[in-house]
Steps between C-alpha positions, in 0.01 A plus 500: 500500500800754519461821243094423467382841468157555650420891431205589649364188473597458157664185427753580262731164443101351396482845258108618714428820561242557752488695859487347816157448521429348188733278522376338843176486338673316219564196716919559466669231690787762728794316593528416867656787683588462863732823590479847243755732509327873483657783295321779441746722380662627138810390366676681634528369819477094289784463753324498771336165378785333245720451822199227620500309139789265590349399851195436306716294244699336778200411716379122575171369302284506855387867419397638112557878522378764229584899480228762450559843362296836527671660160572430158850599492595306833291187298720545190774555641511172695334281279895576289627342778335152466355467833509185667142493565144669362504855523192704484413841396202671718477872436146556644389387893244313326700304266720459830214351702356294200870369478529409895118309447642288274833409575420473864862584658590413798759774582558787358889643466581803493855639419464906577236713671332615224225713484262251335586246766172555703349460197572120503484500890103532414538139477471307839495115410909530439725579709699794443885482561741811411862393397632826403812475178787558757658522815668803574463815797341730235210665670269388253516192676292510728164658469159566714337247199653194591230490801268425192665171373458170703839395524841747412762241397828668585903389495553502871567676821598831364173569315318377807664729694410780203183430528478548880672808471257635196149428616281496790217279531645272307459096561831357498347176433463578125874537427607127429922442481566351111816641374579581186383240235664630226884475645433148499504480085861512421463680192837405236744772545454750200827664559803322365831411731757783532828500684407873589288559762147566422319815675093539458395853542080458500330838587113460607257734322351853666187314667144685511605753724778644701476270810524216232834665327778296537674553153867583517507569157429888456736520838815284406397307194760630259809542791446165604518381184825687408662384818382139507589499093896627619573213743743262301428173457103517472247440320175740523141419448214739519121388550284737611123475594282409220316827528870707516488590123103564476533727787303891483794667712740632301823447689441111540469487161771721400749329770353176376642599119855612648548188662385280188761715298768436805424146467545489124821719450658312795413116279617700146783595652596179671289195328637255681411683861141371453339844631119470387160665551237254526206635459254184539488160652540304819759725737483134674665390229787680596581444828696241429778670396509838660720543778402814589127660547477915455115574563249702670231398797300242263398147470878448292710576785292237730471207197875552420570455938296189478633351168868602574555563833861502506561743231437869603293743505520909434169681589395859389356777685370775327406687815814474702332417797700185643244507809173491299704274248590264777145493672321446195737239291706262749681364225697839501676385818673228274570743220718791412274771421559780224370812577605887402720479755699179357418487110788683476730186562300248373783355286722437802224375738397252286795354402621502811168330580602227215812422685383481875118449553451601892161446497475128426391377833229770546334431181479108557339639820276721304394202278350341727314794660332579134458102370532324820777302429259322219744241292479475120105351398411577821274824402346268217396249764355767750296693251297183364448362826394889623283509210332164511389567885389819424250363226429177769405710752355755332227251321433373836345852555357571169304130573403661884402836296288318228345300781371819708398665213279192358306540830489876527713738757149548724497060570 
């Protein structure tokens, strides 16, 4: 069933055409769908929902998940990707709630906090579990909605603790420990071996506001660029955030085209260096063979700690508050941090970095306080099991529900 394209009810890999409605009145068999994933977003934030395609991929035969999308464009866009299972296209509510009749889910995923959200959380006989598409200290985090989901899968103690520290009246009882499935899928290495040593500089985007702005590049973008590109013996690589090059402010975009034409004069003038921009695919992919992370308070910094722990880490602050920095993001404790007070010397610092790493113990320390100490395919194993007695025990109380309401509230 992966890549069937179901938009808005219209079966397209059986070449019908017909909305939602008619087509439950036109007897269609719908496959059997036990978990959705929920996207309700464009395409420009398709990231948000690609990083959950290989745990859908990877996941055992006990559970048969679909995707459901609110737009065209996010439809589209993922249906180039070949899904590994049904995705549907509902633009309206009502083609959303004819979709949920007929399929009958029994959870209902949701990967960001989307405004259109409690438009599917209309629907009570699934249960309702939010995932989020990362794990990082980004403010955006945490947020008053997640009181409106059943269960809040999160990686481990830290976002508990975020979560504690966010919200009040909140029911700690919803946030269930899982991990991070997707570490668990060993992607194949898309960078080739090098005798240098490889640096990642991966700059977040501007988020929706200024609380949610953790870009360095505007700040340091270009300088730390320069500097990293001057150490000898390395080999750059630039990925930014997807939305980096689409962004509206002008000086992300305009730092974002300095350091692309860094990255380029610095591989034309030394081929065999191996500098590169890479402007799509799996940063997963590359962990393999970096030795050294430069990024900013994001979901990277935290998937790069649990993936390659003993390799460090340089964190960004475009603030240059090292209190606020160190409150918010504990992972800065096991980092050094570039700020306006040290981009000046970010050549030396990180090579000097590359040659003695003093914060080895604290970030095997850290490690465990973001992923509790959760071994390789553990995260895979936690999220089904979460997930299948979520759906057990929330069918247990749709059955109590249906019961009451066959007899009326008043009996």
């Amino acid at each position: 069933m992966g890549g069937q394209g179901i938009m808005d009810g219209d079966i397209e890999a059986r070449g019908e055409s017909m909305e939602a409605s008619a087509l439950v009145r036109s007897g269609w068999t719908a496959p059997s769908i036990d978990a959705l994933f929920y996207f309700p977003d464009t395409s420009a934030k398709i990231y948000q929902i690609e990083q959950w395609l290989p745990v859908i991929a990877a996941h055992s035969g006990d559970l048969n998940f679909g995707i459901v999308t609110r737009t065209r464009t996010a439809w589209t866009e993922l249906m180039l990707m070949d899904p590994p299972a049904p995705n549907f296209l509902a633009v309206t509510f009502a083609s959303l709630m004819d979709l949920y009749r007929v399929l009958q889910p029994k959870a209902l995923i949701y990967p960001n906090n989307g405004l259109r959200n409690f438009q599917s959380l209309v629907w009570s006989d699934a249960t309702h579990i939010h995932v989020n598409h990362g794990e990082s200290d980004k403010v955006s985090m945490v947020s008053n909605q997640a009181k409106a989901y059943d269960k809040v899968f999160v990686a481990g103690e830290a976002a508990v603790r975020r979560h504690r520290a966010a919200l009040v009246d909140f029911d700690e009882f919803r946030l269930i420990r899982v991990g991070r499935p997707q570490l668990d899928l060993n992607p194949k290495p898309s960078l080739k071996p090098s005798t240098r040593r490889t640096i990642l500089y991966a700059p977040t985007w501007e988020g929706e506001d200024e609380a949610n702005n953790f870009t360095s590049l505007d700040c340091y973008g270009p300088a730390i660029v320069k500097a990293l590109l001057a150490i000898p013996d390395t080999r750059v690589i630039y990925k930014p955030h997807p939305r980096v090059a689409m962004s509206p402010e002008r000086a992300i975009t305009s730092a974002h085209r300095k350091v692309v034409a860094a990255i380029v004069a610095a591989a034309e003038a030394d081929p065999a260096a191996g500098h590169q921009y890479r402007a799509d695919g799996d940063i997963l992919a590359l962990f393999p063979r970096v030795d050294l992370l430069v990024s900013d308070i994001s979901s990277v910094g935290l998937d790069f700690l649990y993936s390659r722990v003993e390799a460090p880490i340089v964190l960004t602050d475009r603030r240059t508050n090292r209190v606020d920095l160190l409150r918010e993001a504990p992972i800065a404790s096991a980092s050094h941090v570039i700020d306006k007070n040290s981009v000046a010397t970010v050549g030396p610092d990180v090579a000097a970095l590359l040659g003695d790493d003093r914060f080895a113990t604290r970030r095997a320390s850290l490690r465990t306080f973001y992923f509790d100490d959760a071994a390789p395919g553990e995260s895979t194993r936690k999220f089904h099991d979460a997930l299948l007695e979520a759906i057990s025990t929330h069918q247990a109380g749709v059955a109590a529900r249906l019961d009451l309401a066959e007899h009326g509230i008043l009996s």
